[in-house]
N, C-alpha and C positions, 0 to 999 in steps of 0.2 A: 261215369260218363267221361269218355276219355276227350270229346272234342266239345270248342267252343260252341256256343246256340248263336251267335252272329249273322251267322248264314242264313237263319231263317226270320229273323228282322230287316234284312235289304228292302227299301222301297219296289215301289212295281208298277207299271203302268200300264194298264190294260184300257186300250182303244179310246186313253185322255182318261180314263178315269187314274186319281192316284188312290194306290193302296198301298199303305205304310209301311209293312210287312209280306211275306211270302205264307202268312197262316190264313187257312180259311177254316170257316164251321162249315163243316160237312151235313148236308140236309136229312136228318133224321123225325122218323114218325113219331108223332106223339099223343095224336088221334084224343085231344084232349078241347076240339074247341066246340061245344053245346050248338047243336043243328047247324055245324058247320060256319060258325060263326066265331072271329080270334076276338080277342078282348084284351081289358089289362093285363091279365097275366100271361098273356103272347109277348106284348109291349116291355112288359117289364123282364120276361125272359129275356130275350134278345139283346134289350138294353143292357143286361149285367154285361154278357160277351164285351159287346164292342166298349165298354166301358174297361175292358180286361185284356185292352191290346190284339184283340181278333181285326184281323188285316178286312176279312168281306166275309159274310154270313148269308151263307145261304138258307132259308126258311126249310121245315118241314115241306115234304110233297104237300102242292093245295094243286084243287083238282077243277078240271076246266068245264066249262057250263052241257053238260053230257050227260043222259042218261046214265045212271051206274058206272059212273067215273072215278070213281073211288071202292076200296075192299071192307072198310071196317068204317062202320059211325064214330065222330069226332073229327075224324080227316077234314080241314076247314076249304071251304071252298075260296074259287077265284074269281068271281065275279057276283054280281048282285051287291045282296045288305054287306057282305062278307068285304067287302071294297074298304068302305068305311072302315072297319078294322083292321085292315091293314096297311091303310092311313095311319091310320094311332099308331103303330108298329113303325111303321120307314121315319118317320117322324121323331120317336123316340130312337132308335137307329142314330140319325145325325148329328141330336143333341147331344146325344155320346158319343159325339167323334167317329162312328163306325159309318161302314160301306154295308150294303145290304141287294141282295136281289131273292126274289122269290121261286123255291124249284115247282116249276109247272108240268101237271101229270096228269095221266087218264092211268088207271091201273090194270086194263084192258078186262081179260077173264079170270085172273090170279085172285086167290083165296087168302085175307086175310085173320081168319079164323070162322066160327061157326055164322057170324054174321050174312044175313043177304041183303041184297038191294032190293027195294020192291019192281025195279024196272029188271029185264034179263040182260046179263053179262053180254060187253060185244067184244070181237076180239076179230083177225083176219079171215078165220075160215071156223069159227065155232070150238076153238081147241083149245084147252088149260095147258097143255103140254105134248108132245109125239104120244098121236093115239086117243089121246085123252079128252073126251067131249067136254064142252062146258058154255052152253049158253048160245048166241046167235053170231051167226056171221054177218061182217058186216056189207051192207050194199053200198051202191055208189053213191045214191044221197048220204049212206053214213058219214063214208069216206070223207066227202064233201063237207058236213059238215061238222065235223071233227076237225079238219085241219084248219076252217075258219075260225072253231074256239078257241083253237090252241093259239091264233092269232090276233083276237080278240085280248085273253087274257095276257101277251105280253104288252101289246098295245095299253091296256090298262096299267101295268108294271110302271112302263114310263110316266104315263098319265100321273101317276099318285107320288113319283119321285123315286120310284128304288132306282137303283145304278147299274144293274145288268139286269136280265131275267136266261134263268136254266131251263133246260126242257132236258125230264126226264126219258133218257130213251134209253134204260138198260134192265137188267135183272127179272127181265121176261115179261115187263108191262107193257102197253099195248103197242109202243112206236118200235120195242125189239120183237114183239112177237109179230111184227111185219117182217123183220131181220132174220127171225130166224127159220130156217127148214124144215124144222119139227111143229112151228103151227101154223106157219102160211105154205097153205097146200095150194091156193087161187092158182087161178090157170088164166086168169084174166092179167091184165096190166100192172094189178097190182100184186102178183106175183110174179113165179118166174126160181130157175133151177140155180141162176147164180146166185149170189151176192150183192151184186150191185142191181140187179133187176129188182129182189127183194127191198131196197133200200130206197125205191121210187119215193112210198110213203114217207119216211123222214126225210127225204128230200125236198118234197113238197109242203112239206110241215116248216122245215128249215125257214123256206122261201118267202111259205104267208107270214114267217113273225117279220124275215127283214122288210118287207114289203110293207108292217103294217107298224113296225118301229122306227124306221129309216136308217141312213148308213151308218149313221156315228155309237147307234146305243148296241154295247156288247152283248151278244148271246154264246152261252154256254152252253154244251151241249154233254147232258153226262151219256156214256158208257159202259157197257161191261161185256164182256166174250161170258163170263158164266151166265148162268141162270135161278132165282128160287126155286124152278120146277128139274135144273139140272146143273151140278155147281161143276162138271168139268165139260158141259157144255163149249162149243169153239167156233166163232162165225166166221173165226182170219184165221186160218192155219199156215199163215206164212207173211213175211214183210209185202208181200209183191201182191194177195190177197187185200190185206191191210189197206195197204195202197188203195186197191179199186172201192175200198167200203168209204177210206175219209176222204179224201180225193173230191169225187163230187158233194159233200158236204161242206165242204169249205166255200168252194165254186157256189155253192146254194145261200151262205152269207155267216156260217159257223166262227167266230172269232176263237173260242178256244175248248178243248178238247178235257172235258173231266172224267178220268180214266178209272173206273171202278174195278178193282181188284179185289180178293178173299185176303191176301196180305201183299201189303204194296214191296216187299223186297223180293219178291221171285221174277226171275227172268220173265219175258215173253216166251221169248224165241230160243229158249237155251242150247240149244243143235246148232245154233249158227254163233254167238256170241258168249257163250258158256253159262255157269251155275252163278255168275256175279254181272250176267248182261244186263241188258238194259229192260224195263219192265216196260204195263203197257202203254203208261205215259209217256217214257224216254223214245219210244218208238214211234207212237203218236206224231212228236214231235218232230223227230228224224225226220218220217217222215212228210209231213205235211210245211214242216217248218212253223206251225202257227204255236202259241202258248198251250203249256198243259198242264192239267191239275193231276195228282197224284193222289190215292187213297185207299185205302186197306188198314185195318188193323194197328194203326198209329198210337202210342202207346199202351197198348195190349201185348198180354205176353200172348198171346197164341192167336188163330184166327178171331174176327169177331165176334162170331155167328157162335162160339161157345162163350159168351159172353152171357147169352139167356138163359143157360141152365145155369148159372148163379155164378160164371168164375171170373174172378175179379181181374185187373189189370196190372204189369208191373210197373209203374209210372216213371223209371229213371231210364227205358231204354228206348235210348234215343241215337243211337252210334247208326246201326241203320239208316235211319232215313235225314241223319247229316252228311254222311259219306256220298248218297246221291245226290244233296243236293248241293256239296261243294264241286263236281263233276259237271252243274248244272244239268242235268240230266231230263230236271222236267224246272217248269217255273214256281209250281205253287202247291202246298199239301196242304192236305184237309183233314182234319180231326174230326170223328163222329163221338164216341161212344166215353173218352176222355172228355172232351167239354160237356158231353154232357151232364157228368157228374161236377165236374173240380170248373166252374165261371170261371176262374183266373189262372186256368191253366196255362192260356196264354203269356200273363203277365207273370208268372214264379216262372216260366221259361225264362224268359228275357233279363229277366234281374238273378240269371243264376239260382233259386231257389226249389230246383227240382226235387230235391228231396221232401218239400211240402206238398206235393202233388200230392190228389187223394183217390185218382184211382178211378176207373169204371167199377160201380155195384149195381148188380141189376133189379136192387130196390129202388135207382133213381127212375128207372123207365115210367115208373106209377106218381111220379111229380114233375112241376118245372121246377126246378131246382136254380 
């Protein structure tokens, strides 16, 4: 590794909250909490992190009080007895020094294995995918009260002390598959042939967390142009596209922008600013001007998503994602599938010690580690 890690130790300040560093845990499943319920060994997860120099940790998807809002059993929920635990969690969070906020989700019609829900799948117009039936479309009472839980559960975020709350809106769960073309076919309001008419829903999503958190508590909003149901899927085929999707999400009370990519060093836009432009976070940023989170593939040698069939990580390559962020390019990156495995990957960054990193192994997916 040819350049200093400095860079990604800078302070950071997001909307008065301080975070110490520019590293965050990126919110990965773990589908490990007994009838949706986290425990000590959520608490003492989490706690190793932020004990290991993790700047803000974003929790596992937990899923908001909804019918079949979640794909696999384990997924913990975000409201009810499930509060209490994660109480326990933000709590041991602080005593370690760490910042924490919880990623908030519904996972709309998508399949997370042979699993079902006993209630049916909702999703904008009944579609897993372009063409692909799955489950019910949702009504206006849905709509309705959908967008109240997802405002409920940040409101409870603050309530219990985390420091920001995420809403999950990308890789084809239910707030993109209102984004995308291929499964909101509605012809009502809540659809619509652009982009931004499609994006009414996370709009109004946006609106009930600011509304029901107030001005000052940060909300994160993840992203992704691909899809689980289509990974070269594209909802912005242009900066000027771009524009009209974050534009009124910001206007709606979005403070920063977590940009989910397959690997976070490829262009967006490469036709306009070449094969070394700027990705989807740097663009993000351009153009919205608000803060943004970077993510993809961060110490993995190849995409993530081959991570599952068993292929390990190379842990010292890091020249990538210091080059963008000496550029400043985006504010802040997120590590998934590295902290998952190696707790202090954080801290053997910072103290030079890369060479002890131990790698993504996709035996860790079956523990908290």
């Amino acid at each position: 590794m040819s350049h200093p890690t400095d860079i990604l130790f800078r302070p950071f300040t997001l909307k008065g909250i301080e975070l110490k560093n520019r590293i965050v845990m990126a919110p990965m499943t773990r589908s490990m909490a007994p009838k949706g319920l986290p425990g000590q060994p959520q608490a003492d997860y989490y706690a190793r992190r932020a004990q290991n120099e993790v700047g803000l940790i974003l929790s596992e998807g937990t899923v908001i009080d909804r019918p079949a809002s979640r794909n696999t059993p384990g997924i913990p929920f975000f409201h009810g007895d499930a509060l209490k635990g994660w109480k326990d969690v933000i709590d041991a969070v602080h005593a370690a020094g760490g910042r924490m906020g919880p990623q908030i989700w519904h996972t709309g019609s998508t399949r997370g294995g042979e699993w079902e829900p006993e209630s049916p799948v909702e999703s904008p117009s009944g579609l897993i995918g372009p063409g692909a039936p799955r489950g019910v479309e949702m009504s206006e009472a849905d709509i309705e009260a959908t967008i109240a839980a997802f405002a409920s559960a940040a409101a409870d975020a603050k309530r219990l002390g985390f420091d920001v709350a995420e809403l999950h809106g990308a890789h084809g769960y239910l707030i993109d598959q209102f984004l995308w073309e291929g499964t909101n076919l509605r012809t009502d309001a809540w659809g619509g042939t652009t982009l931004p008419e499609r994006s009414r829903f996370a709009v109004e999503v946006v609106k009930a967390v600011r509304a029901a958190v107030g001005p000052d508590f940060p909300i994160i909003l993840r992203l992704s142009q691909w899809k689980q149901q289509d990974y070269a899927a594209k909802l912005a085929n242009s900066p000027q596209e771009m524009d009209a999707w974050l534009t009124p999400l910001v206007d709606a009370g979005v403070d920063v922008f977590h940009c989910s990519q397959r690997r976070f060093w490829e262009p967006e836009f490469a036709e306009i600013d070449g094969e070394n432009g700027l990705n989807f976070a740097g663009w993000a940023k351009k153009i919205t001007g608000q803060p943004t989170i970077s993510v993809g593939s961060v110490g993995l040698s190849g995409e993530f998503l081959s991570a599952f069939g068993g292929e390990g990580s190379e842990a010292t390559s890091l020249d990538k994602l210091l080059n963008r962020m000496e550029r400043d390019e985006f504010d802040l990156i997120a590590v998934g599938r590295a902290l998952l495995s190696d707790p202090a990957w954080a801290a053997k960054v910072k103290r030079g010690a890369v060479g002890e990193l131990q790698g993504f192994e996709a035996k860790d997916l079956a523990e908290l580690v």
